[in-house]
C-alpha positions as CSV (number, residue, x, y, z in Angstrom):
1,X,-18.3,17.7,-18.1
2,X,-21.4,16.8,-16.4
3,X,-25.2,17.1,-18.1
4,X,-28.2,18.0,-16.3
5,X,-30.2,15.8,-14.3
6,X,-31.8,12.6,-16.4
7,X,-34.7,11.7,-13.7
8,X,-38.0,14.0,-14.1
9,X,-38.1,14.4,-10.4
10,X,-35.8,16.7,-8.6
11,X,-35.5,16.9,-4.8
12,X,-38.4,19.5,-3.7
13,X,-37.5,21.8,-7.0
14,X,-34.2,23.3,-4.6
15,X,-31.0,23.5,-5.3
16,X,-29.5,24.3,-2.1
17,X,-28.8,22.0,0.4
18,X,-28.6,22.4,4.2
19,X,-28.6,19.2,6.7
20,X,-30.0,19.9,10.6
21,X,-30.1,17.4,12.9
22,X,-31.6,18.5,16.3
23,X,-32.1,16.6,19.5
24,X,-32.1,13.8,17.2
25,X,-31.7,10.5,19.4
26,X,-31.6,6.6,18.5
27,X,-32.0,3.3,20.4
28,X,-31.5,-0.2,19.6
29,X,-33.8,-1.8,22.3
30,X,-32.1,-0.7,25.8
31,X,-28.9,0.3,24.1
32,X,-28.9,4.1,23.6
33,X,-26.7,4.6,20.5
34,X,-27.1,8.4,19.7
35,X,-27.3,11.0,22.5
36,X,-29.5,14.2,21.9
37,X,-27.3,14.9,18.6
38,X,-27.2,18.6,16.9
39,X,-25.6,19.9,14.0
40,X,-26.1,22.0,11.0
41,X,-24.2,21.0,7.8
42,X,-23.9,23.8,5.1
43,X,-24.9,23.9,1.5
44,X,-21.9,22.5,-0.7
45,X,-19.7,21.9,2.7
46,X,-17.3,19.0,3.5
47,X,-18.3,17.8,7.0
48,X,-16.4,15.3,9.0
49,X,-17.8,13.0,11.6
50,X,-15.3,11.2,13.6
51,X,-15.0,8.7,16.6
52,X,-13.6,5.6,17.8
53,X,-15.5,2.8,16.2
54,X,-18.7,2.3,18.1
55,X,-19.6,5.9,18.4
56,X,-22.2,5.8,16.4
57,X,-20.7,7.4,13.0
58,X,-22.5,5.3,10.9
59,X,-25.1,4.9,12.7
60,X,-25.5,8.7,12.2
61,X,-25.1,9.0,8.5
62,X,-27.8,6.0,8.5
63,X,-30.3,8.3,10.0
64,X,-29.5,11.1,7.6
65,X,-30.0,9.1,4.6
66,X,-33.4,7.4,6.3
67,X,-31.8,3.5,6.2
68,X,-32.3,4.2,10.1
69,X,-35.2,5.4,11.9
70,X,-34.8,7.3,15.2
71,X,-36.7,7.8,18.1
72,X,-36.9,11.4,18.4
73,X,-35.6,15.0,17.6
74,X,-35.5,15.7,13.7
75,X,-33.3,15.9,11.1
76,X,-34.2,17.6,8.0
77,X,-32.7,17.9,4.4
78,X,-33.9,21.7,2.9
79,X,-36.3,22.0,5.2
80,X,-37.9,18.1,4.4
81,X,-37.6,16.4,7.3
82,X,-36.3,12.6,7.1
83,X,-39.3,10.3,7.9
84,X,-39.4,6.7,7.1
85,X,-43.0,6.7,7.6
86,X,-43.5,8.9,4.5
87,X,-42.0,6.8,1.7
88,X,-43.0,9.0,-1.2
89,X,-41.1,11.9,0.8
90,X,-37.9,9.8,1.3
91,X,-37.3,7.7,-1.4
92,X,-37.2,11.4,-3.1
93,X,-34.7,12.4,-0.2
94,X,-32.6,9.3,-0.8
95,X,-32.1,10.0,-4.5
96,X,-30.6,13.1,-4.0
97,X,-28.1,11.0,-1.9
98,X,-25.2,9.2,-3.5
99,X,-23.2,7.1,-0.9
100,X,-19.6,5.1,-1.1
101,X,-18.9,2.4,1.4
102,X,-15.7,1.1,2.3
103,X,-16.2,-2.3,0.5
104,X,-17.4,-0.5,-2.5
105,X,-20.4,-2.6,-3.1
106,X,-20.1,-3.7,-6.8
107,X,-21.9,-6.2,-8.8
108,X,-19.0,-8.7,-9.8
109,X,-20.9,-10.0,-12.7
110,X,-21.0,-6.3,-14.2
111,X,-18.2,-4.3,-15.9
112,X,-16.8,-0.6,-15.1
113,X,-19.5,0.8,-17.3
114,X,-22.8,-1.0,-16.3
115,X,-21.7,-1.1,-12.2
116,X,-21.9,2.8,-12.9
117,X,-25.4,2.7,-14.6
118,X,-27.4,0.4,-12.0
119,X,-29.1,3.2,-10.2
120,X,-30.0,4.8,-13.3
121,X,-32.0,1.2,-14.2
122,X,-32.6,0.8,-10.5
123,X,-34.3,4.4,-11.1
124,X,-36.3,3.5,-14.7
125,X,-33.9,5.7,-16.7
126,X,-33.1,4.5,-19.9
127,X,-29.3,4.0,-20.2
128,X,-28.9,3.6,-24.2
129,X,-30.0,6.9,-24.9
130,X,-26.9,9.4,-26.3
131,X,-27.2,11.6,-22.9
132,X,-27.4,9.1,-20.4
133,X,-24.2,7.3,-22.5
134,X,-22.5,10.3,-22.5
135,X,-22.9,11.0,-18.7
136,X,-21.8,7.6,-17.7
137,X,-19.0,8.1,-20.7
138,X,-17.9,11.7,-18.9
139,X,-18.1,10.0,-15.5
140,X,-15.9,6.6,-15.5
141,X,-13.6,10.0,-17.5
142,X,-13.8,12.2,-14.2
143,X,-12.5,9.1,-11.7
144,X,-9.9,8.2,-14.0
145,X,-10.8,5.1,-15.1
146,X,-11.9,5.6,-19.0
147,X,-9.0,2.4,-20.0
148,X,-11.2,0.1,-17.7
149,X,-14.6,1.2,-18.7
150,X,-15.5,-3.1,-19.8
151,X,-13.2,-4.0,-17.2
152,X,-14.8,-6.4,-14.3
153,X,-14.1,-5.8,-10.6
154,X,-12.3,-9.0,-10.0
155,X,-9.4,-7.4,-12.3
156,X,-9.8,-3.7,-10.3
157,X,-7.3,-2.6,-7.9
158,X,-9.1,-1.5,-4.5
159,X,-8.2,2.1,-5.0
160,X,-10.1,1.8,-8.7
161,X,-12.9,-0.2,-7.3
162,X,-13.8,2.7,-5.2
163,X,-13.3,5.0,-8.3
164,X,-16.1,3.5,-9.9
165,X,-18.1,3.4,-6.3
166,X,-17.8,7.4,-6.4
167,X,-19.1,7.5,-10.3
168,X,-21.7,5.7,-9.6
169,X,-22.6,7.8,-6.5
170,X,-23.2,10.6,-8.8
171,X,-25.0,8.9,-11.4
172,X,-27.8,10.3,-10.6
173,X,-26.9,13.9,-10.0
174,X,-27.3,14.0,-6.3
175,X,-26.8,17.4,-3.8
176,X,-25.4,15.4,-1.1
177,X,-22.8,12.5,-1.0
178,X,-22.2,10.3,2.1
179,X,-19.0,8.9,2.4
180,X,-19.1,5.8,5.2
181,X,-14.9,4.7,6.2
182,X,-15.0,5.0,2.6
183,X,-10.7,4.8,2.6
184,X,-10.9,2.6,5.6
185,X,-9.7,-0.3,3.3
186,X,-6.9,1.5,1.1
187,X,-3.7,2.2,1.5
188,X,-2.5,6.0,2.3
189,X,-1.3,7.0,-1.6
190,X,-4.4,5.9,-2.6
191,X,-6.7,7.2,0.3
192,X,-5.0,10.7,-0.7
193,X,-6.1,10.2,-4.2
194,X,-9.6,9.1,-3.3
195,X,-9.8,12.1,-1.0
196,X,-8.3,14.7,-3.9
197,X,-11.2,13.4,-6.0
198,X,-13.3,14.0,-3.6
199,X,-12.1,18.1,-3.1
200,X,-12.2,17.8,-7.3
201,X,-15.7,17.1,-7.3
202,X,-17.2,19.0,-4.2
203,X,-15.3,22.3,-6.3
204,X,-16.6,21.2,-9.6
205,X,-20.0,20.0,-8.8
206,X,-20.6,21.7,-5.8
207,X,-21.9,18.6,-3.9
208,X,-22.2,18.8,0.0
209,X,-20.0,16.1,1.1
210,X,-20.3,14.4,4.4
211,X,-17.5,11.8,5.8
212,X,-17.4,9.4,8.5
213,X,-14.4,8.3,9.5
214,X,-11.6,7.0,11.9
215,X,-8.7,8.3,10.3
216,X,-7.5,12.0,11.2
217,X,-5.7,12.4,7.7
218,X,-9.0,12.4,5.7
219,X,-10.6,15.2,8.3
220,X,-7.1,17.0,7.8
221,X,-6.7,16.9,4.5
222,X,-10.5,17.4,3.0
223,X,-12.9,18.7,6.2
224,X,-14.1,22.1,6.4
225,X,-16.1,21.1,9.8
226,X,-15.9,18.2,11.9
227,X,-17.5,16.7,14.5
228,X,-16.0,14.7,17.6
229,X,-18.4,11.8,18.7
230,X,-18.3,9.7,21.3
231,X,-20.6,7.7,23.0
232,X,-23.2,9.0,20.9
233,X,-22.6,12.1,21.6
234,X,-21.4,15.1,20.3
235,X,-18.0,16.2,22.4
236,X,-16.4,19.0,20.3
237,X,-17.8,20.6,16.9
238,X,-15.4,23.2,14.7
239,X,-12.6,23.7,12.4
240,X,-10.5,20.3,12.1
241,X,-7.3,22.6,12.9
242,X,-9.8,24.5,15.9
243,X,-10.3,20.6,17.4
244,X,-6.9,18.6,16.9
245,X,-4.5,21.8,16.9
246,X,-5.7,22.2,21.0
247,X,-7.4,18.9,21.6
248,X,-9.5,18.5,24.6
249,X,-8.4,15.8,27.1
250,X,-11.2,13.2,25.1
251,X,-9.7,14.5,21.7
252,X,-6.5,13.5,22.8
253,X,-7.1,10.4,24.0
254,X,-8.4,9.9,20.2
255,X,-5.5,10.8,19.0
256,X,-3.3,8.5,21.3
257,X,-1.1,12.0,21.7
258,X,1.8,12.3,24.4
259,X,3.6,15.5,25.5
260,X,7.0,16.4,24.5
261,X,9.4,16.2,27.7
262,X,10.1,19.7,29.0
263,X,12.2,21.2,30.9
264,X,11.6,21.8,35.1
265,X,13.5,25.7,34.7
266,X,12.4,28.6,33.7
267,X,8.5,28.7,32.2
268,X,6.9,26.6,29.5
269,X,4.6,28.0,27.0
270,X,2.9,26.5,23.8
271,X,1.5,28.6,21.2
272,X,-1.3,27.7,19.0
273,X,-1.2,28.1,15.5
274,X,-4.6,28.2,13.5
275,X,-3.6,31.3,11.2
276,X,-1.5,31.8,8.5
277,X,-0.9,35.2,10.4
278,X,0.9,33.7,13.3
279,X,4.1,32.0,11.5
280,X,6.5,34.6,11.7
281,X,5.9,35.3,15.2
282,X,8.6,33.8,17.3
283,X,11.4,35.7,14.8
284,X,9.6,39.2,15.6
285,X,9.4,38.4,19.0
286,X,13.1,37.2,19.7
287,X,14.0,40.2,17.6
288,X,12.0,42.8,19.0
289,X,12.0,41.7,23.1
290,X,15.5,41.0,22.7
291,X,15.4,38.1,24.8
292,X,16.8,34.5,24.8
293,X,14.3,31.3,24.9
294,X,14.5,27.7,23.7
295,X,12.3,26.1,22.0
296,X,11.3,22.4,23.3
297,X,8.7,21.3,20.8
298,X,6.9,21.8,17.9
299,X,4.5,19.7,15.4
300,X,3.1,21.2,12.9
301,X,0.5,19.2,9.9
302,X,-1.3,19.9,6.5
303,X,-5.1,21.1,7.3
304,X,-6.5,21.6,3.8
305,X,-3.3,22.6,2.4
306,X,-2.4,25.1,5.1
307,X,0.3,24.3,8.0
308,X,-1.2,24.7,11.1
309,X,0.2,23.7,14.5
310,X,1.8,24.0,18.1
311,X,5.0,25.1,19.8
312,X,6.5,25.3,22.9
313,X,8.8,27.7,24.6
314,X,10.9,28.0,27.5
315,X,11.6,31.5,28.9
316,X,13.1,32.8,32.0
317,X,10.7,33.2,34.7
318,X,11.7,37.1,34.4
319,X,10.7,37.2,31.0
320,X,7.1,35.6,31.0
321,X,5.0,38.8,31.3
322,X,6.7,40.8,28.5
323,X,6.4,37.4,26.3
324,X,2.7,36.6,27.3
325,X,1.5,40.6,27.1
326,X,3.6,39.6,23.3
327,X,1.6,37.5,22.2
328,X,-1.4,38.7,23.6
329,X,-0.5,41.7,21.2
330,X,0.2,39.4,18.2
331,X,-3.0,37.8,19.4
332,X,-1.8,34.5,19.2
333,X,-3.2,31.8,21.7
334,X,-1.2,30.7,24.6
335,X,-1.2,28.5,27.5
336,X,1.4,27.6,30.1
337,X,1.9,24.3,30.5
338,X,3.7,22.5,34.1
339,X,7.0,20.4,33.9
């Protein structure tokens, strides 16, 4: 579907991609916006970052992509580290970067078709030619939107607006795509549309993929990795299911989550679930231990197509070693929790 790259240059002749950020910290005046930040983003991965607003997300992705200088520590693309003082180096860095915002940034006096070809111009690629035509052609095609190719943005739904944001993110064949609250202003059929696109291309073009967001359902349903930030910092970094399956206290306080009421008899225990290989347990166990429990609460949600979640037990104070040694055996993770 796609053709090769139209601009003569290509990113320091690699095609692998790897992101490091180490120590890397940023101030605006006295205000100390990002914290000593470290993290290692893998060649044609989707990586979260997420945080209360104010963390410093965007502030983040700005540094990666050079709109942002920092202060100190590094942060290299492929082993080219992101400099603003060498403009040569990073205006090559920042074409191999597409990025969608969440107000999709689109020239109104320009239709479907030419909104899509601006960074090619932008760039000094001819657009007439029959390859360039037939890459923006295959394009507007991939993001669904070949009936509105002359169409203008006033006449584009939100959801379609950012369609044509993400073709023209990839106009210019980039390795990395930076994705700033970029379904922060549609609704949740469409955000899980946008986000499908997004797995659709990361597959078919193999595209590293880096989100910033607010909203847990676009880590849960797209995110290999994630990072937690707060305050600049970096609190938790893993699996989405690893971080928000077994929040920390901070994590949880993100997530506005309450316990479940439980019961002040007998012994409460939740079991983790972040393996395919743990949902049969509680049948093998009440089968095999032969004893009676109840079960108080559960929640279960969709990581990347994969139900992953907690529950928890109550078992007779008698019957908590032979459970625990249990699922010790099954290996599943366990924690008791109080009344």
């Amino acid at each position: 579907m796609f053709g090769g790259r139209l601009a003569s240059e290509h990113f320091d002749g690699k095609e692998s991609t790897m992101i490091v950020l180490q120590n890397v910290r940023k101030s605006f005046g006295d205000l100390e916006v990002l914290k000593d930040i470290s993290i290692t983003i893998q060649d044609h991965e989707i990586y979260g970052i997420i945080g209360q607003s104010g963390a410093g997300k965007s502030t983040l992705l700005r540094c990666i992509n050079g709109l942002e200088d920092y202060q100190s520590g590094k942060i290299e693309i492929n082993g080219t580290i992101v400099d603003q003082k060498n403009k040569q180096q990073l205006r090559l860095i920042q074409k191999n970067m597409g990025m969608i915002f969440q107000n999709f940034n689109l020239l109104s006096r320009l239709d479907v078709y030419d909104n899509v070809a601006l960074p090619m111009k932008f760039w000094g690629i001819k657009t007439k030619t029959p390859e360039a035509e037939k890459k923006i052609h295959d394009l507007i095609e991939l993001v669904g939107l070949e009936d509105k190719i002359h169409a203008n943005p006033r006449e584009l739904s939100g959801g379609q607006k950012q369609r044509v944001a993400i073709a023209r993110a990839l106009v210019l064949d980039p390795e990395i795509l930076l994705c700033d609250e970029a379904t922060s202003a549609l609704d949740p059929g469409i955000t899980k549309e946008i986000l499908s696109l997004l797995q659709k291309i990361n597959k078919e073009k193999g595209i590293t993929i880096i989100v910033v967001t607010h909203q847990m359902e676009v880590v849960k349903q797209i995110c290999e990795k994630v990072a937690f930030i707060k305050g600049g910092s970096v609190l938790a970094e893993g699996k989405p299911e690893e971080l928000f399956v077994r929040p920390t206290k901070d994590i949880k306080v993100f997530l506005q989550e309450e316990s479940g009421l439980l019961p002040d008899k007998g012994v409460n225990i939740q079991l983790f679930f972040t393996d395919k290989s743990s949902d049969p347990v509680i049948t093998m166990m009440a089968r095999e231990l032969n004893i009676d429990f109840s079960i108080c609460w559960g929640k279960l949600e969709d990581f990347r197509s994969n139900v992953f979640g907690s529950l928890v037990i109550n078992v007779k104070e008698e019957d908590k070693e032979a459970v625990t040694k249990y699922l010790d055996h099954q290996s599943v993770t366990w924690e008791v929790l109080n009344a």
